[in-house]
C-alpha positions in Angstrom: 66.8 136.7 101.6 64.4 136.6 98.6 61.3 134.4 99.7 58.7 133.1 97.2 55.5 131.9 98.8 52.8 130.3 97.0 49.4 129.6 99.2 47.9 131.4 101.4 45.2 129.3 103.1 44.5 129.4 106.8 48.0 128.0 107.3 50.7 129.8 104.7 49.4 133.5 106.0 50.5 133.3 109.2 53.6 131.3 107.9 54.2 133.9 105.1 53.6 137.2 107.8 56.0 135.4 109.9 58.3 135.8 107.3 58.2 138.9 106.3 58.1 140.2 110.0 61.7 138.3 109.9 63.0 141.1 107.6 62.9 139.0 104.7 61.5 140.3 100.9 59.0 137.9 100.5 56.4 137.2 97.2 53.4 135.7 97.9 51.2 133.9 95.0 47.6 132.9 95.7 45.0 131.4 93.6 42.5 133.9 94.8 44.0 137.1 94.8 41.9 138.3 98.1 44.2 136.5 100.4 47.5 138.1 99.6 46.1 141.8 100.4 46.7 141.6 104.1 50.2 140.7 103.2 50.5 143.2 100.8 49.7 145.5 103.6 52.4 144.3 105.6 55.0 144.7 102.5 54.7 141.5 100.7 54.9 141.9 96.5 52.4 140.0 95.2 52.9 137.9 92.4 50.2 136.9 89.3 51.3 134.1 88.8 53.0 131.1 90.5 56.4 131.2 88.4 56.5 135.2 89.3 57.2 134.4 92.7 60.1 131.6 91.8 61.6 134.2 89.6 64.5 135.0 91.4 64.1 133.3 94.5 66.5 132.6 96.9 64.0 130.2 98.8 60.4 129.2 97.6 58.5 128.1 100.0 55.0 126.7 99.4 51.6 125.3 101.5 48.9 123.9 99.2 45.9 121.6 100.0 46.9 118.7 98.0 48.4 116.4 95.8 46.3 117.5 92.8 47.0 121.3 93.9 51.0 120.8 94.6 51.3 118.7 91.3 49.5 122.2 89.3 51.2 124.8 90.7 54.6 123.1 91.6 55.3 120.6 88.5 52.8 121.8 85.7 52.8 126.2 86.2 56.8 126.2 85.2 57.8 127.2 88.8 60.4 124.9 89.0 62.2 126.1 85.6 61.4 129.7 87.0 63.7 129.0 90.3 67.7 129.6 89.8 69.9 126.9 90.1 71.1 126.4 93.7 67.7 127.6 95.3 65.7 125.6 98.0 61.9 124.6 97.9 60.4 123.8 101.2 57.4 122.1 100.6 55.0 122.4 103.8 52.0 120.7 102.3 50.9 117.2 103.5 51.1 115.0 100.3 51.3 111.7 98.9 54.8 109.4 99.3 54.7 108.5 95.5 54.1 112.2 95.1 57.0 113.3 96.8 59.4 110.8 95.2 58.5 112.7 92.0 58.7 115.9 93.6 62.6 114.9 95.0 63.5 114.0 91.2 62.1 116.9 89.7 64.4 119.3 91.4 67.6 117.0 90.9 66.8 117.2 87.7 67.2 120.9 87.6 69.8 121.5 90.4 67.3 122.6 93.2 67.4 121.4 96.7 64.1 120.5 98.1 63.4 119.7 101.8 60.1 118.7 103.0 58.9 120.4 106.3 55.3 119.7 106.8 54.4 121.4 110.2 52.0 120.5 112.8 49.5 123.1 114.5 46.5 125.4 113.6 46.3 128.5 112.0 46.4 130.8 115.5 49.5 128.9 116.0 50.7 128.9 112.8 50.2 133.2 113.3 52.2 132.9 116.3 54.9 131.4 114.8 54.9 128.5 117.2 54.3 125.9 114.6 56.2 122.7 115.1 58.5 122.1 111.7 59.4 118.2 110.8 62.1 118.7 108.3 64.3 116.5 106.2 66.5 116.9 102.9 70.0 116.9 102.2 72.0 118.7 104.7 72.7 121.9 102.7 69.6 122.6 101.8 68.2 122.4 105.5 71.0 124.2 106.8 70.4 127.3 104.2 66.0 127.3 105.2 66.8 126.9 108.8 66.9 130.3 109.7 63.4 130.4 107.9 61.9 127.3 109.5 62.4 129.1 112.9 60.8 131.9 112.0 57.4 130.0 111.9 58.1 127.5 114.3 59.0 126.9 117.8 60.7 123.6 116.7 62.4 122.4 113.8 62.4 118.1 114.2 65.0 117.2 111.8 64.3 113.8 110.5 67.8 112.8 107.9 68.6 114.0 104.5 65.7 111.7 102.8 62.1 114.4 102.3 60.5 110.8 102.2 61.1 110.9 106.0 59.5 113.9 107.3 56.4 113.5 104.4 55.2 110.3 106.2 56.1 111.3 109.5 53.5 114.0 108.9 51.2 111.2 107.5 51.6 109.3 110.4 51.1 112.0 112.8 47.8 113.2 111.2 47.0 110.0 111.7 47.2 109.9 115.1 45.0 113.3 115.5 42.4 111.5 113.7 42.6 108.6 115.7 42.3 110.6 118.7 39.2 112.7 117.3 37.4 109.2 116.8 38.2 107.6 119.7 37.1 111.0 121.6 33.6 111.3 119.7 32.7 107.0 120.0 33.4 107.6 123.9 31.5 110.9 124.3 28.6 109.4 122.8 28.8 106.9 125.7 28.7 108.8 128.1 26.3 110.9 126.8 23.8 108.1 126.2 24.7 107.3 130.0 23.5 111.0 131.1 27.1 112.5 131.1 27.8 115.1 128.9 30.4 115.5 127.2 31.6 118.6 128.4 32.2 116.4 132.2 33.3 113.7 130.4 35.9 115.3 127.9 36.8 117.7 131.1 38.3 115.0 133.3 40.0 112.6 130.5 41.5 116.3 128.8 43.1 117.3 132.5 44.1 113.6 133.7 44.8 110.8 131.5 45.2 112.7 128.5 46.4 116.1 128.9 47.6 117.2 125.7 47.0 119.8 123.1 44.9 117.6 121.1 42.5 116.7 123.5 42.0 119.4 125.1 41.8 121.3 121.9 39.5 119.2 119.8 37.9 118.0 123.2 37.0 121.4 124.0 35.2 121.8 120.7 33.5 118.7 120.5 32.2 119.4 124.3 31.2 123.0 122.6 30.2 121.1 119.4 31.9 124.2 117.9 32.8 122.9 114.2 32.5 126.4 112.2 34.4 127.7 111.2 36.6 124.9 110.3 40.7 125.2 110.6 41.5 122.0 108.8 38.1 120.6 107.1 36.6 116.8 107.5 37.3 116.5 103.8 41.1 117.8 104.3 41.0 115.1 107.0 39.9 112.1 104.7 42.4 113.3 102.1 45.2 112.8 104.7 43.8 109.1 106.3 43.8 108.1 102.3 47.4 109.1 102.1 48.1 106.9 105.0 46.2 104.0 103.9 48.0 104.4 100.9 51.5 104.3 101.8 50.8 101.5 104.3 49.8 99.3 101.3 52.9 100.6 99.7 54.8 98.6 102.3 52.4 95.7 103.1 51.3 97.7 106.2 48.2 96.5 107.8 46.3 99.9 109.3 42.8 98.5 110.8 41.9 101.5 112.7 42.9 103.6 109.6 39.8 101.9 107.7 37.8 102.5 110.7 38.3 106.5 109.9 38.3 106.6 106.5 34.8 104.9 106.8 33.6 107.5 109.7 34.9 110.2 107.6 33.5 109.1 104.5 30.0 109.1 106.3 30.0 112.8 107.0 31.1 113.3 103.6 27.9 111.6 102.5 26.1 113.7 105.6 27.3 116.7 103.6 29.7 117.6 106.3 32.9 118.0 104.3 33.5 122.0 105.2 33.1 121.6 109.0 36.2 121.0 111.4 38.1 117.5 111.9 35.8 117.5 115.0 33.0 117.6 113.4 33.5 113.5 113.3 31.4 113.8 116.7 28.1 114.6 114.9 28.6 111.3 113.1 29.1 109.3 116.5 26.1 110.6 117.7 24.0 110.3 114.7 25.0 106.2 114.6 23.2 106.1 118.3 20.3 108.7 117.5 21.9 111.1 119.7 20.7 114.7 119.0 23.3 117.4 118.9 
């Protein structure tokens, strides 16, 4: 199959090597040219623009930071009137409800099928191909990317034919990993003010009542304080609490604890803390209680 892919951050190279070690011919676009090389190594064709990569494509597939960055290269570079008739975008970026809507009329307009399939993991998993896929869009189009979605993934969650369903279920999930992050640094600064460290604390809560891979990943570097280098940024993280704040007052959705993190991660914004890891909102836990790192 002909694959475009367009962004190669942290996430889209593993997702894109994945692809090409599937036997597929894949074009990768980046905005920095750097990042396709090792792909190009590995037999990618890189392309100089974004609508290079769409020409011809069977299946674009693309993985961009946000809203602003989707609506460029997806809706304002000409990729969409590069694509044939009858291909499929799968959009794995996290992005706005409103934005989607427009994205899912775009491409009826122009006889494309698009399916969102936002994925959930970090860029060693995403290398590993054991990403976990949340996909929805008419039926055809996910039955024609399947074969593609499990080549980066170890699941595919299919979530109906409407790519409103699987955007805020991504929305909602990230949510829930920054819940988890804040509710993990406000009780290690406890316990730390209490003469446990963190490391103890985060040790038994990680193996016991919350053994999962998001506490024991993101507990193990906030018990490390090991925020650099970052695989999904602070300021990535406030982007993705904003979209859910947004679609809950879409739907008259009261959020409480989703103010509570936009206001956390607003402050290590302000602390100049934007490029360090989603864990990083530990340092502003402790710094509220004059805790030294």
């Amino acid at each position: 199959m002909r694959i475009g892919f367009l962004g190669l951050g942290n996430m889209g190279t593993g997702m894109a090597g994945n692809l090409i070690k599937g036997g597929h011919d894949v074009t990768v676009w980046n905005r920095s040219a750097d990042a396709a090389r090792p792909l190009a190594e590995q037999g990618a064709t890189v392309a100089a623009k974004p609508a290079d990569a769409a020409t011809g494509a069977d299946v674009l597939h693309s993985m961009l930071a946000n809203d602003a960055a989707v609506r460029e290269v997806i809706l304002d570079s000409g990729v969409l009137d590069a694509l044939p008739k009858g291909a499929v975008h799968v959009n794995h970026a996290t992005i706005s409800v409103a934005l989607a809507q427009e994205l899912i009329e775009a491409h009826e307009k122009r006889g494309l099928g698009y399916v969102a399939a936002p994925v959930f993991g970090r860029p060693e998993v995403a290398a590993a191909g054991n990403l976990n896929v949340v996909a929805s869009g008419k039926p055809d189009a996910v039955a024609k990317v399947q074969p593609l979605l499990e080549l980066i993934g170890q699941k595919v969650w299919p979530m109906g034919d409407d790519p409103i369903r699987a955007t805020i279920v991504k929305i909602g999930g990230n949510f829930l990993i920054g819940a988890a992050i804040e509710s993990m640094a406000e009780a290690t600064t406890l316990t730390r003010a209490h003469g446990v460290s963190a490391a103890d604390f985060l040790d038994v809560m990680s193996n016991s009542l919350f053994a999962s891979p998001i506490y024991k990943i993101y507990g193990g570097m906030i018990a490390a304080q090991t925020y650099t280098p970052a695989a999904f940024k602070l300021s990535l993280g406030f982007k993705d609490i904003g979209l859910a704040r947004a679609a809950a007052d879409a739907k008259r959705v009261p959020m409480p604890f989703a103010s509570v993190l936009h206001d956390a991660l607003l402050e290590s914004l302000a602390a100049g803390d934007g490029e360090l890891d989603f864990s990083g909102l530990a340092r502003v836990a402790g710094a509220r209680a004059r805790l030294k790192d």
